[in-house]
Residue, then its C-alpha position, 0 to 999 in steps of 0.5 A: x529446693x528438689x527440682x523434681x518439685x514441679x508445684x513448687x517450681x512453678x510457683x518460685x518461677x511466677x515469684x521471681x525472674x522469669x516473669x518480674x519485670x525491670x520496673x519493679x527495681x529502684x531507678x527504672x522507669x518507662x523511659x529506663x525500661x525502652x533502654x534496657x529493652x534495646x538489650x533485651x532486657x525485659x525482666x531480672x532474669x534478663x539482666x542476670x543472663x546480661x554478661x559482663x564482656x571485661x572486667x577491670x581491675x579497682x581492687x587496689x590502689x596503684x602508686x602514680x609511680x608504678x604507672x605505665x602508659x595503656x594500664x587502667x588503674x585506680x589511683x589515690x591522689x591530691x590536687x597541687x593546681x588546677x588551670x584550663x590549658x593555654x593553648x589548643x583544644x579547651x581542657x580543665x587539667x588537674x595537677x595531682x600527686x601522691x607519696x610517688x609521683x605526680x600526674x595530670x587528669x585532663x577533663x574535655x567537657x566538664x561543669x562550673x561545679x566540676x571545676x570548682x571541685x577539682x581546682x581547690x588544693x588539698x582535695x583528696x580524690x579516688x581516680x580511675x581511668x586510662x593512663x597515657x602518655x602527656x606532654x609533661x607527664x602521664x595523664x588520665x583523660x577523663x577518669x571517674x573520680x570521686x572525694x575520699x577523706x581521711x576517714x577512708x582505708x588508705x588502700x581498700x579498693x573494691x571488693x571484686x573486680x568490675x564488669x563492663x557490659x555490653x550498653x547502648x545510649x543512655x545506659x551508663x555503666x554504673x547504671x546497669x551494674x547498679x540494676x546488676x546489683x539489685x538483683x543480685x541482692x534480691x537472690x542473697x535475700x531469697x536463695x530460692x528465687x532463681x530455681x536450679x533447673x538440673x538435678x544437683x547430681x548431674x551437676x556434680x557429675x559434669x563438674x558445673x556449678x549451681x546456676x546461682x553460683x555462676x551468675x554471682x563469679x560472672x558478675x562478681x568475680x574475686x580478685x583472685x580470678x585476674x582481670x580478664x577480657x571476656x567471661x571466658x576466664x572463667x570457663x566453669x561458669x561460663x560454661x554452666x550457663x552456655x550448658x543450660x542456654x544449650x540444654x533449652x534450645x535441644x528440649x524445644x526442638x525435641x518438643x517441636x519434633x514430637x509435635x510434628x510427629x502426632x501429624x499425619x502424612x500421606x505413606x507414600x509407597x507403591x512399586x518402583x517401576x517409575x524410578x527403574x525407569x528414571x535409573x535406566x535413563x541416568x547417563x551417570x551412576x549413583x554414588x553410594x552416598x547418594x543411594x544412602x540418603x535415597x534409602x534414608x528418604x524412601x523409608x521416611x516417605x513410606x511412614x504415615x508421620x511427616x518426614x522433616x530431613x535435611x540433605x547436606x552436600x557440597x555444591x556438586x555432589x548429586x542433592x537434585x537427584x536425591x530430591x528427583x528420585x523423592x519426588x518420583x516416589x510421590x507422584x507414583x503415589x498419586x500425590x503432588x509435589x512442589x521442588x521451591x527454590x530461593x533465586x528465579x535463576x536457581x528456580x529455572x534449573x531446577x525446572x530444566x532438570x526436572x523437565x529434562x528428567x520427567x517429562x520423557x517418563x510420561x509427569x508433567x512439570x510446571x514453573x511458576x513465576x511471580x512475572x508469570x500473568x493473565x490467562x497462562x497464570x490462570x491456567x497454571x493455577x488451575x492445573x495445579x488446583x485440579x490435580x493435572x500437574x504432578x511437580x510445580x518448581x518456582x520461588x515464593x510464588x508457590x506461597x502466593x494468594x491464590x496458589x492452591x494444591x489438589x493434594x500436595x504430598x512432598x515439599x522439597x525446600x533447596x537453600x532453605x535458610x535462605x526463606x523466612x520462617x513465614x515463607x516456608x510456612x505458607x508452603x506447608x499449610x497449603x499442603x495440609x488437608x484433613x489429618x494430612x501434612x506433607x512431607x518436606x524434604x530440604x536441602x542444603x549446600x552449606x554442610x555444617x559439622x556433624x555435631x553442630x547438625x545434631x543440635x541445631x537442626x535436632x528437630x529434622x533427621x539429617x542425611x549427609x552426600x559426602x561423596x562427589x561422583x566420580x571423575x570430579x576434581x577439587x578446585x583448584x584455587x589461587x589468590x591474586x592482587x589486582x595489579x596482575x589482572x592482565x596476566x589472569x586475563x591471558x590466563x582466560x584466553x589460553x583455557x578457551x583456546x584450549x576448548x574450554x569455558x570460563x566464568x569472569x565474576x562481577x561482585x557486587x559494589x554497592x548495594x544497588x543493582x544499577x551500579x553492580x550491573x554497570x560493572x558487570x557490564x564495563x567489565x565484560x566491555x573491556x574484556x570484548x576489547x582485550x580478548x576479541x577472538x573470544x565469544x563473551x556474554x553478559x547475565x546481570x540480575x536486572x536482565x528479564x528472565x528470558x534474555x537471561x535464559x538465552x545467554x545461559x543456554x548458549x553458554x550451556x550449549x558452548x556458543x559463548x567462551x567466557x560469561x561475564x555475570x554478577x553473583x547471580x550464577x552462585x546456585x544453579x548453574x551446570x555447565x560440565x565444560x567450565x573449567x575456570x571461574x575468576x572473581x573480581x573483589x573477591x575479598x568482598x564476599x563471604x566464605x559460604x559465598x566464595x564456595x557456592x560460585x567456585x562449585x559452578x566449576x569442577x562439574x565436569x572430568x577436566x580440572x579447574x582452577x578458580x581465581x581470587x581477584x583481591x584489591x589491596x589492602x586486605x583486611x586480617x578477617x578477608x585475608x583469613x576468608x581467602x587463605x580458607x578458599x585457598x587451602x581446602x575444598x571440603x564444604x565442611x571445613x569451609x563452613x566451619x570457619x565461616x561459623x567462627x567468622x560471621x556466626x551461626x545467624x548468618x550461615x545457617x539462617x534463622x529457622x526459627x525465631x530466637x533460636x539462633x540468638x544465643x545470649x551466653x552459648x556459642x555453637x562453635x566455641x561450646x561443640x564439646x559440650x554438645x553431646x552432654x547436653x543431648x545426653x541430658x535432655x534425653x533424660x530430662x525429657x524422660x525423667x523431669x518433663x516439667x523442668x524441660x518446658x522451665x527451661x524453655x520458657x527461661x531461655x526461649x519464651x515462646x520462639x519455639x512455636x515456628x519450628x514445624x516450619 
């Protein structure tokens, strides 16, 4: 079949798996369909893109005498005894032998039938299962067996090695190989039925199978590809479909992109007597990172299309300021802009900053707060209704019912992976009047490799701040077991005796804020006690808003030595003067975590060190985070390491839906790939545009439609 026949195409892909659901196979029923839907199974293309996650090796028949204990291995055997065991837990054994050897199978849970077959001397059976070690020979615990007769080849095992795959209750593994099977049968019958969706010419040329191909060596590997764990074995298969799954994710993102781009936009230009002003009144100088991207976003902003750029920097190197001077350039065009932020706490800074920075050149600034009640609430709606309040700073309260802008020109989103998809919708939708969308501004401490950006956020331009200001020094980070707490406490004392501050972290213990407050406050208790020259001061997250305030500003303002506080101080918190942060259980939180609160530190010309407090023993993924934090403080190799730990949902938020969940790709382990596929989906775009929405709607459904978010 050409690709470049979309008719054709179109009509193969209502003939077969992409709209096919599983109950027209043999054996599927409603109840076998809501099973297979917990794996997201819902059509044949599904339970083609279903990969096995190891094989096993039936392909032969093992002699009982080359057995070793750990090997999985079928077998060919017949029954001498049966007997259900003597003494300790009820069990069926079956004594069986071949030309080699004897060996028992032991049966836990069996029926009278069963017990039947496998007592009577003489039965031929085909075993497979585990072997281990038993009392008086090897044993294999509950094998699969089935009666093999004379009549059988002696040694024929199966033809290909045998998928495992990932299940759930009441799917066996025979169950959805059977299934597996079936459609595997449909596309001998109807070659055409699972369309090729790349050119055969690019294929060639990159080296990768056809899809079909694929598919068949994944689920159906020959012996002579080995037994294997994971499908990586095979590489070139693998790797055609990740290149597809890929493929699809880069052309939907595109298609939002351009969807984005038919919008309008307030140009927001006008002269720069605003930002000479807020320059002139910095008492830092702008690094040459920080200039690039404010280059980067004043072009965009001048444009009459929506800017979507995405900030990344390390915590610490000037982001709020690139938003500042953005949102200065919105105002001086007469439009509105909303600075949201993810964490009330994280949401007062912003407004402190802005305040600090705005106000004396002549703007107002609001915080809205979802505590925020009666009339002053009331009047803050209003002003931002009217058009009074230039920049408005607060958490989703700026999506509420209720919250409506004059004309809102800017949205700057900090920590964006933090809202849902919905969250961030709202805003943008509020900002839309007549033809107008705003332009949205996000930014992240969470850097991600340069490549991985280009592909997962290929809908947004992307700005990197790799440059910290002058003066700053790395961190330096140590790890320490619990049982030396009393050397890092006096560790504390002798930095604020020296003029400095320090920060004592509280993790959290359970997921409940009862318990984490309480062992904030046992802790900055029991430090009262050992260090009681000092001035210690306790944030918990169950404090009210203003009692929070004010011991963070006498923090700020060095009236406390040491801030007990629970992880709410991650985002937000700048106090130059805190030169040492300790975190207690830190082998509970994750790397991106442990990061964000070890950048509360090394704001200032003084160098830092941070403590990783751990409680033995450690588990080898809490050791490898450790060892991380120890070793580098480079915010993009931090995060790539937290991506091969704990994944991209986790680290970089789902901005849409579906389009984190990769089936077969895998951003870190499949980056090499990534420029290829951008190459390809430029042309695709170009040259099939009717292949791209196929592969979309092959990989994506419709997931894509929350990415002008």
């Amino acid at each position: 079949m050409s690709v470049a026949d979309p008719s054709l195409l179109v009509s193969t892909l209502v003939e077969f798996s992409e709209v096919l659901p599983v109950t027209v196979l043999k054996g599927v029923g409603p109840r076998q369909a809501e099973r297979l839907a917990r794996l997201a199974i819902h059509t044949l293309a599904d339970l083609l893109f279903h990969l096995p996650s190891r094989y096993q090796d039936r392909t032969r028949v093992v002699p009982l005498a080359a057995l070793q204990p750990g090997m999985e291995a079928v077998i060919q055997v017949e029954v001498c005894t049966a007997e259900i065991a003597p003494r300790g837990r009820r069990a069926l054994l079956c004594r069986v032998q071949d030309d080699t050897g004897r060996l028992t199978l032991r049966f836990f849970h069996f029926s009278t039938a069963q017990q039947q077959f496998l007592s009577r001397p003489g039965t031929r059976l085909r075993c497979f299962g585990e072997v281990r070690a038993g009392p008086l020979t090897l044993e294999m615990v509950h094998p699969e067996c089935r009666r093999y007769s004379e009549d059988d080849p002696p040694d024929a095992g199966e033809p290909y090695l045998t998928p495992v795959y990932p299940s759930t209750e009441g799917l066996p593994q025979y169950t959805l190989r059977a299934l597996t099977e079936q459609v595997l049968q449909r596309l001998e019958e109807h070659p055409g039925a699972l369309p090729e969706l790349i050119p055969a010419e690019w294929l060639n040329r990159l080296g990768l199978p056809t899809l079909v191909d694929a598919l068949r060596l994944l689920h159906r590997p020959s012996p002579e590809h080995g037994v294997a764990k994971l499908p990586a074995a095979h590489p070139t298969a693998r790797q055609r479909l990740a290149f597809e799954e890929l493929l699809a994710h880069q052309l939907s993102l595109h298609k939002l992109r351009q969807q984005v781009q038919r919008h309008q936009a307030p140009p927001l230009g006008g002269d720069d007597s605003l930002l000479k002003r807020f320059n002139e009144s910095l008492p830092f100088t702008l690094t040459a990172a920080q200039q690039r991207v404010i280059n980067e976003t004043k072009a965009d902003l001048t444009r009459s299309q929506p800017m979507l750029r995405l900030v990344q920097g390390n915590v610490g190197s000037g982001k709020t300021v690139v938003a500042a001077v953005a949102v200065l350039r919105t105002v001086q065009a007469g439009w509105q802009a909303a600075v949201m932020a993810p964490t009330e706490l994280l949401a007062e800074q912003h407004f402190r900053t802005f305040k600090e920075w705005l106000e004396p050149l002549g703007l107002n600034v609001a915080w809205l707060s979802g505590r925020l009640k009666g009339k002053a609430r009331e009047t803050l709606l209003q002003r931002i209704g009217d058009g009074s309040l230039a920049v408005v700073v607060g958490t989703h309260a700026l999506f509420q019912e209720g919250v409506e802008f004059s004309q809102l020109g800017l949205i700057v989103i900090d920590e964006q992976h933090r809202f849902g998809v919905h969250q961030r919708l709202a805003l943008r939708e509020k900002g839309q009047r007549a033809k107008h969308r705003p332009h949205q501004l996000i930014m992240t401490a969470t850097p991600i490799p340069r490549t991985l950006a280009m592909s997962v956020y290929a809908d947004l331009d992307t700005s990197v701040i790799d440059e910290l200001p002058p003066g700053r020094h790395p961190v330096q980070t140590v790890v320490v077991p619990e049982q030396r707490r009393d050397e890092v406490i006096q560790r504390v004392w002798q930095a604020c005796r020296q003029g400095r501050q320090a920060y004592w972290v509280c993790t959290l213990i359970d997921e409940s804020d009862t318990l984490d407050y309480q062992a904030a406050a046992d802790t900055a208790a029991q430090l009262t006690i050992a260090l009681p020259e000092l001035r210690i001061g306790l944030v918990h997250g169950r404090q009210k808003s203003a009692e929070k305030e004010t011991v963070m500003a006498a923090f700020k303002a060095a009236k406390l030595d040491l801030l007990v506080a629970t992880t709410v101080i991650e985002v937000g918190v700048d106090v130059p003067n805190a030169s040492l942060m300790v975190i207690e259980n830190a082998e509970r939180l994750g790397l991106a975590q442990l990061h964000q609160l070890r950048g509360r530190i090394g704001r200032g010309s003084i160098a830092s060190s941070c403590v990783l407090l751990y409680r033995s023993p450690l588990s080898a993924q809490a050791r490898s985070r450790l060892a991380v934090l120890r070793q580098s403080n480079d915010g993009f190799e931090i995060a790539r390491h937290d991506l091969a730990l704990r994944g991209p949902g986790e680290v970089l938020g789902t901005r849409q839906t579906g389009a984190l969940q990769l089936r077969v790709a895998d951003w870190l382990r499949d980056e090499a790939l990534l420029p290829q596929v951008r190459h390809t989906a430029a042309r695709l775009l170009q040259e099939h545009p009717p292949l791209c929405e196929a592969l979309i709607r092959r990989w994506i459904g419709q997931g894509e439609r929350y990415g002008e978010v």
